[in-house]
Structure formats: structure tokens, C-alpha cells
KEMARVO-946793 format. One record per residue (C-alpha): residue number from 1; residue in three letters; x, y, z. Coordinates in steps of 0.02 Angstrom, whole numbers, plus 50000, padded with zeros to 5 digits. Each point is the difference from the previous one (the first is absolute). Example, Ala and Ser with C-alpha at 12.3 -4.5 7.8 and 13.67 -1.06 7.14 Angstrom:
<nodes>
(node 1 "ALA" (50615 49775 50390)),
(node 2 "SER" (50069 50172 49967)),
</nodes>
This chain:
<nodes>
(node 1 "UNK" (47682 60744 52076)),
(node 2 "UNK" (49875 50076 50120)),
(node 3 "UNK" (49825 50025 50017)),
(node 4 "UNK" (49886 50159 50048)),
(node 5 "UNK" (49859 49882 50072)),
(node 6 "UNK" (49998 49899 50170)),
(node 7 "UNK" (49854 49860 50001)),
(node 8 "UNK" (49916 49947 50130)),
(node 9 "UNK" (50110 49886 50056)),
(node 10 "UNK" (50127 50139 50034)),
(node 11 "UNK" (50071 50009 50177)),
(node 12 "UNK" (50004 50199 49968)),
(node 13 "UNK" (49870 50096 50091)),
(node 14 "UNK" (49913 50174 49949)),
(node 15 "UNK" (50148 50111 50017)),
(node 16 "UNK" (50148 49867 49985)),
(node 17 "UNK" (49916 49993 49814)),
(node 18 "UNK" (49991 50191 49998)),
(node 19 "UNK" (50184 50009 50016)),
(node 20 "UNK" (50042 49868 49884)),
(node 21 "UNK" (49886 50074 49861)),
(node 22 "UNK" (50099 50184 50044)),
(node 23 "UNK" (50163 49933 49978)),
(node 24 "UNK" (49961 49886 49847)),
(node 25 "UNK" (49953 50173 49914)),
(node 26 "UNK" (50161 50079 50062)),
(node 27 "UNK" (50118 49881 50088)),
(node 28 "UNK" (50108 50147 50081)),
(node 29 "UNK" (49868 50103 50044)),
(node 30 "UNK" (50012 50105 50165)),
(node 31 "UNK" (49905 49908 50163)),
(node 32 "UNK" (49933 50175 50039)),
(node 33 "UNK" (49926 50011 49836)),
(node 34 "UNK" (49914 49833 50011)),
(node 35 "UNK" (49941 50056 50178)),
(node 36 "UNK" (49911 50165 49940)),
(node 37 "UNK" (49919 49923 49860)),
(node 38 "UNK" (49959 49825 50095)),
(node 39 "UNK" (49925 50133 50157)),
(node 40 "UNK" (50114 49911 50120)),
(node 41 "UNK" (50172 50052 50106)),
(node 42 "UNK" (50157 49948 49926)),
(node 43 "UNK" (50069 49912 50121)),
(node 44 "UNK" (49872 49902 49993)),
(node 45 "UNK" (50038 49953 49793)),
(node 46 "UNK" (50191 50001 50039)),
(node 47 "UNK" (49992 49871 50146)),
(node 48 "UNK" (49858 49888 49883)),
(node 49 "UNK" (50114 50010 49861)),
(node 50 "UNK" (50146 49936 50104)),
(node 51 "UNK" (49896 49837 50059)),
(node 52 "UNK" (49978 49966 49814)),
(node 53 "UNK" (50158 50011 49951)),
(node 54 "UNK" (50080 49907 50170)),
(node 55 "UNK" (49852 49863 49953)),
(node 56 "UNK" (50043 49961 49829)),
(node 57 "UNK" (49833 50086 49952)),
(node 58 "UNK" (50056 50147 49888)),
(node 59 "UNK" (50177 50044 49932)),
(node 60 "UNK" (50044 50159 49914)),
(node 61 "UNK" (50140 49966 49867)),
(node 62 "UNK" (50103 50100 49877)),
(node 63 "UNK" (50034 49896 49835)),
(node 64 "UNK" (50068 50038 49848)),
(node 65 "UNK" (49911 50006 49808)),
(node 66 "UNK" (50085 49874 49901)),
(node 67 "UNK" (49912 50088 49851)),
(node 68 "UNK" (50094 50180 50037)),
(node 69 "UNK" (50176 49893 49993)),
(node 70 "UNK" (49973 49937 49828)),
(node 71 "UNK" (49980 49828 50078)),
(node 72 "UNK" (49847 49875 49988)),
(node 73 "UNK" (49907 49935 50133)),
(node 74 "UNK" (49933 49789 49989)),
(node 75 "UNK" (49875 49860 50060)),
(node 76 "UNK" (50072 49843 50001)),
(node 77 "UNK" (49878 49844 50012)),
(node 78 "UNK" (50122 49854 50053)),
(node 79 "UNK" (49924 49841 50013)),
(node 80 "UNK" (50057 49868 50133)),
(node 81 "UNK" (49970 49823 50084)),
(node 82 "UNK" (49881 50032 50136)),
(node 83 "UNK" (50109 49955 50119)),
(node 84 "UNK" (50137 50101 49942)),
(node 85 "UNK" (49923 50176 49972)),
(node 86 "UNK" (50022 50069 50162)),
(node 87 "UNK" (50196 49963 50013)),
(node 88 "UNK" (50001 50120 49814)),
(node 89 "UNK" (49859 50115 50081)),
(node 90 "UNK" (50120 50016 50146)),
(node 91 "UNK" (50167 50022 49898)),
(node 92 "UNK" (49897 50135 49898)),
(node 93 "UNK" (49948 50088 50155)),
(node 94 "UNK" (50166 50049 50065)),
(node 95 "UNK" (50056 50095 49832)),
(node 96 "UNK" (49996 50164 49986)),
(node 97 "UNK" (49950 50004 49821)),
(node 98 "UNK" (49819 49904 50020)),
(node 99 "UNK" (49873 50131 50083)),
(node 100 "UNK" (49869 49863 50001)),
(node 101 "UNK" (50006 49818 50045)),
(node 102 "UNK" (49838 49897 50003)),
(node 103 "UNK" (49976 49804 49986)),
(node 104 "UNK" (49835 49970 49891)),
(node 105 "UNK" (49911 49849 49916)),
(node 106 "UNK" (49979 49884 50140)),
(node 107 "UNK" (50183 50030 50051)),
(node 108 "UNK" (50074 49940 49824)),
(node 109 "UNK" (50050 50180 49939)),
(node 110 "UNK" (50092 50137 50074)),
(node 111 "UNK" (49939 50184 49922)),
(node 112 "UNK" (50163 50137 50026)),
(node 113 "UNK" (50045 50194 49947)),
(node 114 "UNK" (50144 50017 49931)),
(node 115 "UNK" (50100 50160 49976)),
(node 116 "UNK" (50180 49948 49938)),
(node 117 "UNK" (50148 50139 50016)),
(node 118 "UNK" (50063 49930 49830)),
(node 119 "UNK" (49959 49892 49871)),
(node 120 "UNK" (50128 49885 50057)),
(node 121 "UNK" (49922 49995 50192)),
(node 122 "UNK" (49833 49946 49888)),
(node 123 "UNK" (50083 49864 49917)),
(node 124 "UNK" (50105 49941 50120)),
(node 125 "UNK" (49849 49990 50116)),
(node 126 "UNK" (49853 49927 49864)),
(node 127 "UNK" (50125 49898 49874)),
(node 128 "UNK" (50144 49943 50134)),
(node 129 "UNK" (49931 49964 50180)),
(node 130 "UNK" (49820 49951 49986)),
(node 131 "UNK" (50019 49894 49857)),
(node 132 "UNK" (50096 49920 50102)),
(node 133 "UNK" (49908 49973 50147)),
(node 134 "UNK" (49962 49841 50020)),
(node 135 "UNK" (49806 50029 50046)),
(node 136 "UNK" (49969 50103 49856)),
(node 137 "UNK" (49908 49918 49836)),
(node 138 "UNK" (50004 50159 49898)),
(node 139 "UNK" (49979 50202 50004)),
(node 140 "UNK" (49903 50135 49918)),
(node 141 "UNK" (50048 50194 49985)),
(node 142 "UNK" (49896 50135 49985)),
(node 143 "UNK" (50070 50182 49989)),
(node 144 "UNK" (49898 50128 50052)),
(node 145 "UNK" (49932 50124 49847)),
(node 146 "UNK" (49895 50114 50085)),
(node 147 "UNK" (49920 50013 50211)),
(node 148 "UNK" (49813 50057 50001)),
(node 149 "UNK" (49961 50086 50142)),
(node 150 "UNK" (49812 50026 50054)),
(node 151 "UNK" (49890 50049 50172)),
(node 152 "UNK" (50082 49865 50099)),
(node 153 "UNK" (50178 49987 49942)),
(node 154 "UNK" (50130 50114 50055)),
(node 155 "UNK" (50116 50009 49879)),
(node 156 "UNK" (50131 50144 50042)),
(node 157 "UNK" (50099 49969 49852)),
(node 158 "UNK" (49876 50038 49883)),
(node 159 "UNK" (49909 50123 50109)),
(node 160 "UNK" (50183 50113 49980)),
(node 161 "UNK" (50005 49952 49814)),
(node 162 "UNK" (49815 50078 49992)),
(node 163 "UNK" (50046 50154 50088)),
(node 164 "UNK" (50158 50031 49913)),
(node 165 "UNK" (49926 50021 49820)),
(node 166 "UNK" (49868 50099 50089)),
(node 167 "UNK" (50130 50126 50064)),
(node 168 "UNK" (49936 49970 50189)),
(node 169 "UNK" (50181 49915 50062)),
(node 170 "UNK" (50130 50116 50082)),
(node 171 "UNK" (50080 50058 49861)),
(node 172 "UNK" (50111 50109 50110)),
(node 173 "UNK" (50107 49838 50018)),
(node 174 "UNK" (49972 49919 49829)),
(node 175 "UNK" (50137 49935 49903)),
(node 176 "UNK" (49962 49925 49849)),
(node 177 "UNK" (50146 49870 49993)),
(node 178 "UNK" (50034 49995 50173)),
(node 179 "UNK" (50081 49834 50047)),
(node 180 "UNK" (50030 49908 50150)),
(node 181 "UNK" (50181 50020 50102)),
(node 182 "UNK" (50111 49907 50086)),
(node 183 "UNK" (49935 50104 50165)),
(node 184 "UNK" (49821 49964 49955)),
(node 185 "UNK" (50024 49803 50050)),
(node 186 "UNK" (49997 50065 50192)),
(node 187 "UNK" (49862 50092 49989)),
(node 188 "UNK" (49883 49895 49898)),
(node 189 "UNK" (50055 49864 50127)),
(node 190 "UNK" (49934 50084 50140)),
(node 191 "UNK" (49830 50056 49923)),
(node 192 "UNK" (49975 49829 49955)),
(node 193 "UNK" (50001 49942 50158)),
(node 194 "UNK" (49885 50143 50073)),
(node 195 "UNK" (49921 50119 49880)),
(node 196 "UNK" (49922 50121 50124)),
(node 197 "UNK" (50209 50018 50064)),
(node 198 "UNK" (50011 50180 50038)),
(node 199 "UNK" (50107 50136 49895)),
(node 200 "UNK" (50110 50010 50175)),
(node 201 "UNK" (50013 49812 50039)),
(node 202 "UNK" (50067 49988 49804)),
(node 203 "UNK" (50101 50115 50019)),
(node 204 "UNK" (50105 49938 50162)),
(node 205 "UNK" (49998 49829 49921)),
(node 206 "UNK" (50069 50074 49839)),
(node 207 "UNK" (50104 50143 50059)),
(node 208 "UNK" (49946 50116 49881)),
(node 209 "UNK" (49880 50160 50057)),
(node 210 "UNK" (49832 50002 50025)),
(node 211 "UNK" (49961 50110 49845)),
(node 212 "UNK" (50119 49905 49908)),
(node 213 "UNK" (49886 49855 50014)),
(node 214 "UNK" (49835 50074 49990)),
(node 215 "UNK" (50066 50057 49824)),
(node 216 "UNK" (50072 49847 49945)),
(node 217 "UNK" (49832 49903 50043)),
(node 218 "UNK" (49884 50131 49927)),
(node 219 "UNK" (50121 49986 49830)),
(node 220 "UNK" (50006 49805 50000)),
(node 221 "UNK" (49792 50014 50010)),
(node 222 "UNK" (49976 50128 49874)),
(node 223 "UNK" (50107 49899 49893)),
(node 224 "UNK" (49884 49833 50025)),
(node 225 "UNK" (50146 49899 50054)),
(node 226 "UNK" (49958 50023 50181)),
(node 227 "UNK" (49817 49949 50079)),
(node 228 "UNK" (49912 49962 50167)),
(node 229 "UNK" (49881 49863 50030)),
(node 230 "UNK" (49884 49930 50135)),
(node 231 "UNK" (50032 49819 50057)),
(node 232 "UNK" (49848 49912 50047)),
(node 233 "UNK" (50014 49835 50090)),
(node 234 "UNK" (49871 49880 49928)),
(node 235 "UNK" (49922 49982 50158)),
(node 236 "UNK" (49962 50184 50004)),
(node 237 "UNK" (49884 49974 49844)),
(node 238 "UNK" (49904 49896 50062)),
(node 239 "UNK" (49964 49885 49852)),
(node 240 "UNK" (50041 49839 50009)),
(node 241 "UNK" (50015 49930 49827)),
(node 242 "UNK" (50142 50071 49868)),
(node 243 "UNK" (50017 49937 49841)),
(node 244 "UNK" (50106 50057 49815)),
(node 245 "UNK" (49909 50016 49849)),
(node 246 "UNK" (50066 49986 49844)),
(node 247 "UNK" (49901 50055 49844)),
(node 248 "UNK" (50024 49971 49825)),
(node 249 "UNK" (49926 50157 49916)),
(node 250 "UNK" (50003 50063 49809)),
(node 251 "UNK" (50107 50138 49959)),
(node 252 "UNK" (49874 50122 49958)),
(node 253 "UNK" (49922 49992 50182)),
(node 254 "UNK" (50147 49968 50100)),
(node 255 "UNK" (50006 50191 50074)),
(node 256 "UNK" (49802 49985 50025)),
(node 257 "UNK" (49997 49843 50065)),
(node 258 "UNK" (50163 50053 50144)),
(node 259 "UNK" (49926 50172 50039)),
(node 260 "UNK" (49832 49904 50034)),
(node 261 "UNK" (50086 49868 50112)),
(node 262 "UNK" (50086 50123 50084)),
(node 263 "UNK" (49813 50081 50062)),
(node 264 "UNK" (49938 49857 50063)),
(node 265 "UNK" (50019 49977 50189)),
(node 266 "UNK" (50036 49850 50002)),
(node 267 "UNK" (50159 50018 49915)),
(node 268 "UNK" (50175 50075 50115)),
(node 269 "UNK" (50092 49992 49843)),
(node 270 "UNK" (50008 50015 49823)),
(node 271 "UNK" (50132 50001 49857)),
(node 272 "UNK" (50009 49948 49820)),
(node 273 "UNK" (50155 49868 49966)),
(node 274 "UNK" (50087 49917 49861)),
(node 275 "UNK" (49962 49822 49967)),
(node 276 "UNK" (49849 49892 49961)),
(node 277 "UNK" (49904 50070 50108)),
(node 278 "UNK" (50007 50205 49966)),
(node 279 "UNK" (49917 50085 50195)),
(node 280 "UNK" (50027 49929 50152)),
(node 281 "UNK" (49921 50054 50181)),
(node 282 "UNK" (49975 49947 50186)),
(node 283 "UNK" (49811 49991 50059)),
(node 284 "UNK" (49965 49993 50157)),
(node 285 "UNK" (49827 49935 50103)),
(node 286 "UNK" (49920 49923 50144)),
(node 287 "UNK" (49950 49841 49915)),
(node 288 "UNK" (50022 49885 49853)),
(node 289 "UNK" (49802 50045 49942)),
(node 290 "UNK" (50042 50177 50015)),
(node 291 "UNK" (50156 49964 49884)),
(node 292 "UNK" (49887 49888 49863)),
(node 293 "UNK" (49872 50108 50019)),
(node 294 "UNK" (50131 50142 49941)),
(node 295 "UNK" (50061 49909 49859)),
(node 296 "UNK" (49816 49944 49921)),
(node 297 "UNK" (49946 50173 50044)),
(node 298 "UNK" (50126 50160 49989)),
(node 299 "UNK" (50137 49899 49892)),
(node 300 "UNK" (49873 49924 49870)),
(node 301 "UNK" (49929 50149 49947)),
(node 302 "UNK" (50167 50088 49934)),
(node 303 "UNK" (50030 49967 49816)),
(node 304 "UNK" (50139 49924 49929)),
(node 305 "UNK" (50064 49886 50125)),
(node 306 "UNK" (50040 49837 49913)),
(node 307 "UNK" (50042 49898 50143)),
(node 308 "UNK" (50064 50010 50198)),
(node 309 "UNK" (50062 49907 50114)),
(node 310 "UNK" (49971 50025 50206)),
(node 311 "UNK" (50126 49945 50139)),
(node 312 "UNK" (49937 49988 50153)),
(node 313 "UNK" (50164 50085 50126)),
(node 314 "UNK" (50043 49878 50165)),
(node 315 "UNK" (50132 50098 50080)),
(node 316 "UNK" (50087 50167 49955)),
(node 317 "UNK" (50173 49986 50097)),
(node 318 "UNK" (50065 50179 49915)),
(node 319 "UNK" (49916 50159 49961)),
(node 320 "UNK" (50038 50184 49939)),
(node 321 "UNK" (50168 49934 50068)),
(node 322 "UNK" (49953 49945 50177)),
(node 323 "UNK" (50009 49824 50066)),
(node 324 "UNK" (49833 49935 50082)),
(node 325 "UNK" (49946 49861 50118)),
(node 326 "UNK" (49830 49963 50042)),
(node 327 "UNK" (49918 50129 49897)),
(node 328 "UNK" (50106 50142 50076)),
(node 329 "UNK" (50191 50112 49949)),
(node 330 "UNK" (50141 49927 50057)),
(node 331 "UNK" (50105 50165 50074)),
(node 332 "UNK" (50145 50041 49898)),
(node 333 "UNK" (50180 49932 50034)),
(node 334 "UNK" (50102 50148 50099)),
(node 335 "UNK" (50069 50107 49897)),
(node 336 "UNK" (50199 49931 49982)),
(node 337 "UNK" (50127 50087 50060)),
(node 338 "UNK" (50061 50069 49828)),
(node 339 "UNK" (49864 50107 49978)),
(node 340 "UNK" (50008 50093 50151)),
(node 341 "UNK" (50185 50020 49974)),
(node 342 "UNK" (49986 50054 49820)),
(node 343 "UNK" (50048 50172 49963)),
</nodes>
């Protein structure tokens, strides 16, 4: 998840936030097209951009849409003695399945992503080894319905879902059951790791030709199962309060009620979920008045929402994949030696 906004907290200045905002609206785009439309030289974005990423500031990644796989995508609320929810937090945090890891509700409940391979990666993971954990009391899943996407959310799988039934995706590479290979697992690896990698760089790493891979990423986008993202180390936004809402809304206002959460900008993230409560979404704001004055204010005037609930977020240890510490990315682990040898 990823914002559009910094606050004023943000340790960006003027054109560090110029940048970020470029790439968040294309994540691959071209430094000398950021420079001509930002008025400035482009070494002067390339060697900004570089900071960021060496700082843990910004991270380009390449991720794949569960949706376009035929597989579902979870939030798992697993609740914990105090004293034990960092050790699951932790555990959670290394796998490569849970995009997300936060610790919420005065450190008794750990908030994850999930995006099992296989049912039986789910279950193995949600009915086997947390239940028993010993710290863990008891755990709620939510499967993700439907992501709304509005001004501040950057959403690239449902940007490419939008352009595809519009025609505007490059349909010179479209294949409308085009599935993942065995030679894909390289490539994907390497794009998750750094996004912005260049067709060239992929292509040594890979051994396959340049155009070869230019064609095969163009086809995996146009097919929604490949998309880029911005990575935005909390730190960078400035905002110094996070917290997961969970709302409770009637049926016949659910859609109204996400698309209108999804506008506000308070909000980083929005998505409507199975369970007792139906939307769920991560605000984001300076203070705790700013965040009541949001609920008693922009929340209470949408019809049919029954009931909520608001957990306040202490510490995010994963996000969008990346590790952080202190508010900022962890780098990504080398990339092992069986990806560069793969052929």
C-alpha cells in the first residue's frame, strides 16, 4: 500500500516529492522524462532517485496480481499476548507470502497480507502453525472482494484492469490466457527486487535477449498479472499516526460507501472484505484529533455504516514486501545465486 500525499512531517523536500509523485503515476517511467516535465537535468533526478532508494526512502518493485492467477489475496487479524506479538510479527515478516506485517491495538494484535500459492499453503499457514503458536488467543480472515482505488491510492492492479476493458493496454502483446512459466520465476524475482531494473540488466541476469524481455514484460502487464509499484517508507509521508479501519456497512451501500473512503485523503487504502466487518482501509494523519475529527466528520456522514471499529498501528515491520526499521525499507536480500545462474 502506498500513498500519493507526503505531510508535513515528510523528510522529502520540493523536488524529492516531485519525483516520488512522478514515479507513483508510472513507476518505470524514463528519468529524462521526469526531468523535462519537472524543468530540471536528469542527472540531477537519476542521482536523487538513487539516494532514495540507497536510504530506504523509495523502492520501485515488480509484484504480481494474485487476482489475474485465479488466486485470492487475505487480511489476517491474529490476536496475541502483548508480550508475544512481536516474536509472530517477526516470524510473519520473513515469509514471502505476507506483503504486510503491522502490530496494532496496543501491541496485542498483529494485522498481515496474505497471498497463499495454494489452498493448502493457506491452511497450513492459518489452521496449522498459528493456531499453534503459543502467543496467539485466536484469528480472523478476511479475503479481499474488491480494492477501491481513489486520488491518493495507487493501485496498479486495478489501474491495468481499468485500462484493459477500455482497450488502452498494449494489446500487441495480449494473451488472453497467458500463464506464468517455469522461466518467468527468474524474472519476476529480479523485478521484485528492483522494479526500475533495466530491459539490459534483465536480460544478462536472465540470459535471454533484450527484446525477448521487453516482450515478455509488456505481455505479463497487458495481461494484469504483472504490475509496478512505488514503495514509500513511512517516514517519507510524513504522518505520524496509522491506523485500520474496519466498517460494518449494509449491502446496498457497500460500493458507495468504499468508493467514498477511497476519496478521502486521509485514507492510503481501501478494499471491501469478507467477514463481519464488509470494507476495510488504512488512514493515515498527523494526530489523534485529526483522526477523531475524521471519523465524527467525513466517516459519519456516509449512510449505511452500521458499526466500525479503529486500530490505532504501532509499528509496521513489512510493507509492499519490504522489511523496515525505524520508519524506513530495509534493502532487499542479494539476489541468490540461482537466479543469476538460471537459464
Amino acid at each position: 500500500m502506498s500513498a500519493a500525499g507526503t505531510g508535513k512531517n515528510s523528510i522529502l523536500d520540493g523536488v524529492d516529492t516531485q519525483i516520488v509523485q512522478a514515479l507513483q503515476q508510472d513507476p518505470r517511467v524514463s528519468f529524462n522524462r521526469v526531468a523535462v516535465d519537472l524543468g530540471i537535468a536528469e542527472q540531477t533526478v537519476a542521482r536523487r532517485y538513487r539516494r532514495l532508494r540507497r536510504d530506504g526512502v523509495v523502492r520501485v518493485i515488480g509484484a504480481v496480481d494474485s487476482r489475474a492467477l485465479g488466486e485470492n489475496d487475505w487480511i489476517i487479524r491474529v490476536h496475541c499476548r502483548p508480550d508475544g506479538a512481536r516474536q509472530v510479527a517477526e516470524a510473519l515478516a520473513r515469509r514471502d507470502d505476507a506483503a504486510w506485517v503491522s502490530i496494532a491495538a496496543a501491541g496485542a494484535e498483529v494485522n498481515f497480507s496474505l497471498h497463499p500459492r495454494t489452498p493448502q499453503d493457506r491452511d497450513d499457514l492459518l489452521v496449522q502453525r498459528l493456531q499453534r503458536t503459543a502467543p496467539v488467543h485466536d484469528i480472523a480472515a478476511a479475503m479481499i472482494l474488491h480494492r477501491f482505488v481513489g486520488p491518493r491510492a495507487v493501485d496498479w492492479r486495478s489501474r491495468q484492469v481499468a485500462q484493459t476493458e477500455k482497450g488502452t493496454a498494449a494489446t500487441d502483446y495480449a494473451e488472453a490466457d497467458l500463464q506464468l512459466r517455469d522461466e518467468d520465476a527468474t524474472l519476476l524475482e529480479l523485478l521484485a527486487r528492483d522494479g526500475r531494473a533495466s530491459f539490459s540488466v534483465l536480460a544478462r541476469a536472465t540470459g535471454v535477449s533484450i527484446g525477448r524481455i521487453a516482450r515478455r514484460i509488456a505481455a505479463l502487464q497487458a495481461a494484469g498479472i504483472l504490475y509496478f509499484d512505488l514503495d514509500i517508507a513511512p517516514v517519507a509521508l510524513g504522518s505520524s499516526l496509522w491506523a485500520f479501519l474496519w466498517l460494518r456497512v449494509a449491502p446496498a451501500q457497500l460500493d458507495a460507501v468504499g468508493r467514498a473512503i477511497a476519496e478521502h485523503d486521509e485514507t492510503a487504502y481501501a478494499a471491501a472484505v469478507t467477514g463481519p466487518f464488509n470494507i476495510f482501509a488504512v488512514l493515515t494523519a498527523d494526530t489523534a484529533d485529526d483522526l477523531y475529527h475524521y471519523v465524527t466528520t467525513k466517516m459519519a456522514t456516509l449512510d449505511g455504516v452500521h458499526s466500525f471499529e479503529l486500530t490505532p498501528v504501532l509499528e509496521r515491520l513489512k510493507q509492499a514486501g519490504s522489511r523496515t526499521t525505524a520508519g524506513l525499507l530495509i534493502p532487499p536480500p542479494p539476489v541468490p545465486p540461482r537466479a543469476a545462474r538460471r537459464r
